[in-house]
C-alpha positions in Angstrom: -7.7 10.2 -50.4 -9.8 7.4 -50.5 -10.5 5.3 -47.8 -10.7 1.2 -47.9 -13.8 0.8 -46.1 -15.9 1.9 -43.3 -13.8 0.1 -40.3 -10.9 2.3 -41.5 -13.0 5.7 -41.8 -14.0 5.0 -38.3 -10.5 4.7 -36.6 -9.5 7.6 -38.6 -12.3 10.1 -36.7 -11.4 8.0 -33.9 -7.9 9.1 -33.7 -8.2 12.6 -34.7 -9.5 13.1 -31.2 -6.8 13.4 -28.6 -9.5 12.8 -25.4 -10.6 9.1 -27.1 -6.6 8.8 -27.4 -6.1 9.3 -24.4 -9.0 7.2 -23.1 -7.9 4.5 -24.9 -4.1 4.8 -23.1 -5.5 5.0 -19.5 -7.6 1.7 -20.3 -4.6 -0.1 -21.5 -2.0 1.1 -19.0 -4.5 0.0 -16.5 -5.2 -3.8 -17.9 -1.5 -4.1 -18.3 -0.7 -2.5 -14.7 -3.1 -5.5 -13.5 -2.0 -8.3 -15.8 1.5 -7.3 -14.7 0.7 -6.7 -10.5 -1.3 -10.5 -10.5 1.7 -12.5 -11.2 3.7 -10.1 -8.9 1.2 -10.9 -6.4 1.6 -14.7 -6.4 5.6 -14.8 -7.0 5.7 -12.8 -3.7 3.7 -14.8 -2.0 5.5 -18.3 -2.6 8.4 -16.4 -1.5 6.7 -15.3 1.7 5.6 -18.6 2.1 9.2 -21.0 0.9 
């Protein structure tokens, strides 16, 4: 099989490793566990506050 072009190659041997998988899951269930807590974090506190 012939691969497009180098970008593609590299995500390939990327993928094929289950620990960079699962690096790449704990980094974004982390930045979307923050992105999510921040507004959260402020909805809470105008209802502390009203």
């Amino acid at each position: 099989m012939k691969r497009a072009n180098h970008l593609a190659e590299w995500l390939f041997r990327f993928a094929s490793s289950q620990r960079n998988i699962d690096r790449v899951a704990m980094w974004l269930g982390g930045t979307v566990s923050l992105v999510a807590a921040a507004p959260a974090i402020v909805i809470l506190v105008m209802l502390i506050i009203r």
